[in-house]
C-alpha positions as CSV (number, residue, x, y, z in Angstrom):
1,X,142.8,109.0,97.9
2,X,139.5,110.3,96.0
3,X,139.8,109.5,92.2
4,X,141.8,112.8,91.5
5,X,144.6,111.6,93.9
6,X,143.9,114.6,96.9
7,X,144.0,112.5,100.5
8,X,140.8,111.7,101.6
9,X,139.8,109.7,104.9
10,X,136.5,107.8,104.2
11,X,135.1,105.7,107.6
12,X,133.7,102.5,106.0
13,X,131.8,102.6,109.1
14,X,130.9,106.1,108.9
15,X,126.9,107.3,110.1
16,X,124.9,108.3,107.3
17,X,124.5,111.7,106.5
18,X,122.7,113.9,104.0
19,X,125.7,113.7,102.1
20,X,125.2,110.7,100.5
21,X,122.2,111.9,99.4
22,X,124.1,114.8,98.0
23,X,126.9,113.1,96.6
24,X,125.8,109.3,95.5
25,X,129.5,108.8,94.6
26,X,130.7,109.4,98.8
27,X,128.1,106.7,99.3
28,X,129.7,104.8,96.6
29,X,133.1,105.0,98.1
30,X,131.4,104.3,101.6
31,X,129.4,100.8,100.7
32,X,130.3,99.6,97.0
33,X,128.0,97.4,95.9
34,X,125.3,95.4,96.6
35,X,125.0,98.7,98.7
36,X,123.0,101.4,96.4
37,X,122.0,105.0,97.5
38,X,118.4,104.3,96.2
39,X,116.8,102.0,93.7
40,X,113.7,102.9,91.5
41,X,111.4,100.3,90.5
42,X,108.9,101.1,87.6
43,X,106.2,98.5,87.1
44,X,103.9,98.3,84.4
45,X,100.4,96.7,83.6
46,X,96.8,97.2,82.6
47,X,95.1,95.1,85.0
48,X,94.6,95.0,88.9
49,X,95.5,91.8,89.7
50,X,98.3,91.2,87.3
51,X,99.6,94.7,89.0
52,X,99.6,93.6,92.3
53,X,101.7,90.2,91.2
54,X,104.7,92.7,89.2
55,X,104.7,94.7,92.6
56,X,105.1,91.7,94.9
57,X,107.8,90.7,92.7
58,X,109.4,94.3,92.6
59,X,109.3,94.0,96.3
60,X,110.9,90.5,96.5
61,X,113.9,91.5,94.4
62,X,114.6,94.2,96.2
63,X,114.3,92.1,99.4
64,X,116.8,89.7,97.9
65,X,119.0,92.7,97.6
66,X,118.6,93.6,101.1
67,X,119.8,89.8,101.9
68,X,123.0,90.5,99.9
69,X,123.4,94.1,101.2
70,X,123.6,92.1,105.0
71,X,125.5,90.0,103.9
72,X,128.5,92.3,102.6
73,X,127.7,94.7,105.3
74,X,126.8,93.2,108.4
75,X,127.5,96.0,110.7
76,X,125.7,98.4,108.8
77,X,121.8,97.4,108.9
78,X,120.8,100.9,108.4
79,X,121.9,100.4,104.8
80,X,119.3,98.4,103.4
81,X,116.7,99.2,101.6
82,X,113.4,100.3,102.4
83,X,110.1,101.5,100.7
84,X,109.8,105.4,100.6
85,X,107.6,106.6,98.3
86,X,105.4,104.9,95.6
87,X,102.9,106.3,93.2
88,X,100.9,105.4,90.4
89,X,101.1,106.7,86.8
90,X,97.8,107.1,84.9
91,X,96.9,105.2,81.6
92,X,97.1,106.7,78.0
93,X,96.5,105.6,75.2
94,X,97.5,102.0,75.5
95,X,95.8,102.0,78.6
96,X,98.3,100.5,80.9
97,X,99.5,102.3,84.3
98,X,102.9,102.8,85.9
99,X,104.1,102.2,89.4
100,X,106.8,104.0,90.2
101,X,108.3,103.1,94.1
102,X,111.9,104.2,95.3
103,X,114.0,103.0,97.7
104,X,116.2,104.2,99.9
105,X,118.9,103.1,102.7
106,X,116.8,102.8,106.2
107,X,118.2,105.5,107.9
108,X,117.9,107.9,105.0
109,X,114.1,107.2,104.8
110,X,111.8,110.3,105.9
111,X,108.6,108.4,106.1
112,X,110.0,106.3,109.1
113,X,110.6,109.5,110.9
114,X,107.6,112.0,109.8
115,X,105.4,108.4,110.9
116,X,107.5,107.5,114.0
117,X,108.4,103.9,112.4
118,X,111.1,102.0,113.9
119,X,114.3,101.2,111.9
120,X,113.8,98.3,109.2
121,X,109.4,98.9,109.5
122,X,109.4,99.7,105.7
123,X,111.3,97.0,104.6
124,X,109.9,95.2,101.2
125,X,109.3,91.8,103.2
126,X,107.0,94.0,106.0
127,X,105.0,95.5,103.2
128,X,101.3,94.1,101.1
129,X,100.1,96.2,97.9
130,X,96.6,95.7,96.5
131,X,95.1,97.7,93.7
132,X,91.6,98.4,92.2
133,X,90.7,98.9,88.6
134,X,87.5,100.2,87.2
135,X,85.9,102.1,84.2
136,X,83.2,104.8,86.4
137,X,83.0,106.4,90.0
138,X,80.7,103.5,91.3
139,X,82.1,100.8,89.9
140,X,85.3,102.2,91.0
141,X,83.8,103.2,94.6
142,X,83.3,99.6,95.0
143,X,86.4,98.3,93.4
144,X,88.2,100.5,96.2
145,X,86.2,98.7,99.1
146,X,87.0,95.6,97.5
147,X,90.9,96.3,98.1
148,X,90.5,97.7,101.4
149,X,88.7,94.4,102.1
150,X,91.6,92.1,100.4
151,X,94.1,94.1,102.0
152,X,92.7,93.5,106.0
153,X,91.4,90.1,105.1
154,X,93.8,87.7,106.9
155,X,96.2,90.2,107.6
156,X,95.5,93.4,109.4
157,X,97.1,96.3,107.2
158,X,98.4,99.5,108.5
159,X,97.9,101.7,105.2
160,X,100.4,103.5,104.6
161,X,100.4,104.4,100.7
162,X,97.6,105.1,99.1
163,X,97.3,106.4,95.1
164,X,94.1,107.2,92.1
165,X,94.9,107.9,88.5
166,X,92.9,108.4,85.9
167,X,93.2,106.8,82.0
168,X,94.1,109.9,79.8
169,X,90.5,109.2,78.0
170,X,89.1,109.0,81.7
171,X,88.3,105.6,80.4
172,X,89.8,103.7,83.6
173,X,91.3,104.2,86.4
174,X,93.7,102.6,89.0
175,X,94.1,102.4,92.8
176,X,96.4,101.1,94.9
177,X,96.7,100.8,99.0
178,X,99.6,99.6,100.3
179,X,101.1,99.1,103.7
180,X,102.5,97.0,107.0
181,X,100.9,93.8,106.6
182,X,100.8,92.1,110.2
183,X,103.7,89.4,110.6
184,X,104.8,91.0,107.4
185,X,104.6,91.9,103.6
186,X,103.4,89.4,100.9
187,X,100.7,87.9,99.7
């Protein structure tokens, strides 16, 4: 029975569709929580460095989440969550910049299939972020190669994500690369 009383038959083991993206309440019904539809992480700070440490965290509780979601669900391991879109926010006046990255279940995640991934390739664990920070073009030209550098050194990176924004003064700006770090996400 739905919440109005009609019959309903709901398949706890039923395929994803576009209808849970449609109706977040079916996917409700369908995998209760720790299951969620999507989950939005917005991450905040003014400097590179502390940046990339808020977005490593982001992406470790969201991989805790996963651990629960497999736990509750077993059966289902096109449920958990994984990384489909991320973007930065430029600076105003207080000078600090916004990351905004959204999740959503596996099989629900357009990235894997416009990029040919695999199920469970953008999964939080799998992923590396490193960001860039500078004041002009050069200074920013180099603060970009600096990244790229950080992000292959060690680990060889398959970019993925890649954002620039600009301070609302065009003071400062802030980039960010992020993608498949090889034998996984982290630092």
């Amino acid at each position: 029975m739905d919440r109005a009383g009609r019959g309903r038959v709901l398949f706890l083991s039923m395929a994803f569709t576009s209808e849970f993206i449609e109706d977040p309440t079916l996917f409700a019904i369908s995998f209760p929580a720790p299951a969620a539809a999507f989950v939005v992480k917005l991450i905040q700070s003014a400097d590179a460095a502390d940046m990339e440490a808020r977005v490593q965290a982001a992406l470790d509780e969201v991989d805790l989440q996963n651990v629960a979601i497999a736990a509750a669900f077993p059966q289902n391991p096109e449920i958990l969550l994984t990384l489909n879109d991320v973007d930065v926010a430029g600076a105003g006046d207080g000078h600090t910049f916004v990351v905004l990255m959204s999740f959503v279940p596996d099989n629900l995640n357009g990235v894997n299939t416009v990029l040919g991934f695999s199920a469970g390739t953008l999964a939080p664990d799998n992923l590396s972020f490193k960001f860039a920070l500078a004041g002009d073009a050069s200074e920013l030209q180099a603060q970009i190669e600096n990244a790229m550098v950080r992000a292959a050194n060690g680990e060889d990176m398959q970019a993925v994500f890649q954002g620039l924004r600009g301070a609302s003064a065009g003071t400062r700006f802030m980039y960010f690369v992020g993608g498949l770090a090889e034998g996984g996400g982290g630092d």
